[in-house]
N, C-alpha and C positions, 0 to 999 in steps of 0.2 A: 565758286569759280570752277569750272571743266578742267580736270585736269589731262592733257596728251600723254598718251601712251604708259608709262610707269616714271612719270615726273613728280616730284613733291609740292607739293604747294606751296607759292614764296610764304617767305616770311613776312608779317605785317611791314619791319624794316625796309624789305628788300621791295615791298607794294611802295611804299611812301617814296620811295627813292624810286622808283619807276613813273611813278606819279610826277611828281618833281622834276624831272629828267623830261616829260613830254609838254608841262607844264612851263617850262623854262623854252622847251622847243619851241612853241608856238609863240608865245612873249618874244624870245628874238625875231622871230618870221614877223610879226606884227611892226616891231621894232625898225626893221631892215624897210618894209614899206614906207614906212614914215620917214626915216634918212632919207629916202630914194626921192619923198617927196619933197624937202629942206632944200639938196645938192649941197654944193660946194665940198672942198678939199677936206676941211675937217672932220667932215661925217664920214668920208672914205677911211678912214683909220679906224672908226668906231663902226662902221659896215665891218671889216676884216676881223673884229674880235665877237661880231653879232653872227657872223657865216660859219667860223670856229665853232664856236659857243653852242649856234643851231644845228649843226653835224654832228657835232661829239654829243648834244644830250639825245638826239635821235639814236645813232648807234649803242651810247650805254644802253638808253632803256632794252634795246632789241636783245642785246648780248645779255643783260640779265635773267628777258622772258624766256630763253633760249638757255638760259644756264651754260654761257663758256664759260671754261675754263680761264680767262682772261678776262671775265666781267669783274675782280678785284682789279688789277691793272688800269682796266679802260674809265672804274669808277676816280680813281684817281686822276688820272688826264682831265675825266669830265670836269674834274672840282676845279680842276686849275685852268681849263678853260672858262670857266664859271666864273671865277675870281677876275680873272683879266677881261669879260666883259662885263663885268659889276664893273670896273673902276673904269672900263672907258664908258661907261654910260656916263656914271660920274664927274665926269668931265661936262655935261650938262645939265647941270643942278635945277634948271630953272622948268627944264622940258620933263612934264608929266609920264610921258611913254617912257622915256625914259628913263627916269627915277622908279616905274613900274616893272622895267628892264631887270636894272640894278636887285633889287628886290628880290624877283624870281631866280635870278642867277645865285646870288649868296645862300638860300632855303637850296639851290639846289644841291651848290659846291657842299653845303654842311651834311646835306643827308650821301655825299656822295664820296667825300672825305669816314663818313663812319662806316659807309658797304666795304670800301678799297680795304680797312684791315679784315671785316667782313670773311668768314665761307663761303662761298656761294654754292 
């Protein structure tokens, strides 16, 4: 890995949870296409926790590669956005993307739940 300027090199932890976090990102983005292609009223509530979900694991990852000072904080948020669109995936058991959804959000919320007590 290159490291910028006099940066340290993440930690394996803090790669995994960057990982996870971009990983989760595109799983909702993939996600949200397929709602789009369903319609109806119920997938609009499970869209609003896939656009959460795709925003906040977008921004952790950046704030981690970047080293803010608030990438503990914002790992936290991630998790609990992660959670609440794990369960509205959840809500349809039957739909493969979806249960694929589910999935990558919880792997992300747990590695993003152990960075938030994390140094960074």
């Amino acid at each position: 890995m290159t490291q910028l300027g006099n940066m340290p090199a993440m930690s394996k932890e803090m790669q995994a949870c960057v990982d996870a976090c971009m990983s989760c990102h595109v799983v909702c983005e993939e996600t949200m296409s397929s709602c789009m292609q369903m319609g109806g009223q119920p997938q609009m509530q499970i869209m609003r926790a896939l656009m959460d979900c795709a925003e906040t694991t977008r921004m952790c990852a950046d704030m981690m590669m970047r080293r803010s000072p608030m990438s503990a904080e914002m790992c936290a948020m991630c998790a609990k956005a992660c959670e609440m669109c794990a369960e509205a995936c959840m809500s349809m058991p039957d739909d493969p993307q979806m249960m694929r959804c589910a999935e990558a959000c919880r792997r992300c919320a747990e590695t993003c739940r152990a960075m938030s007590g994390a140094t960074m």
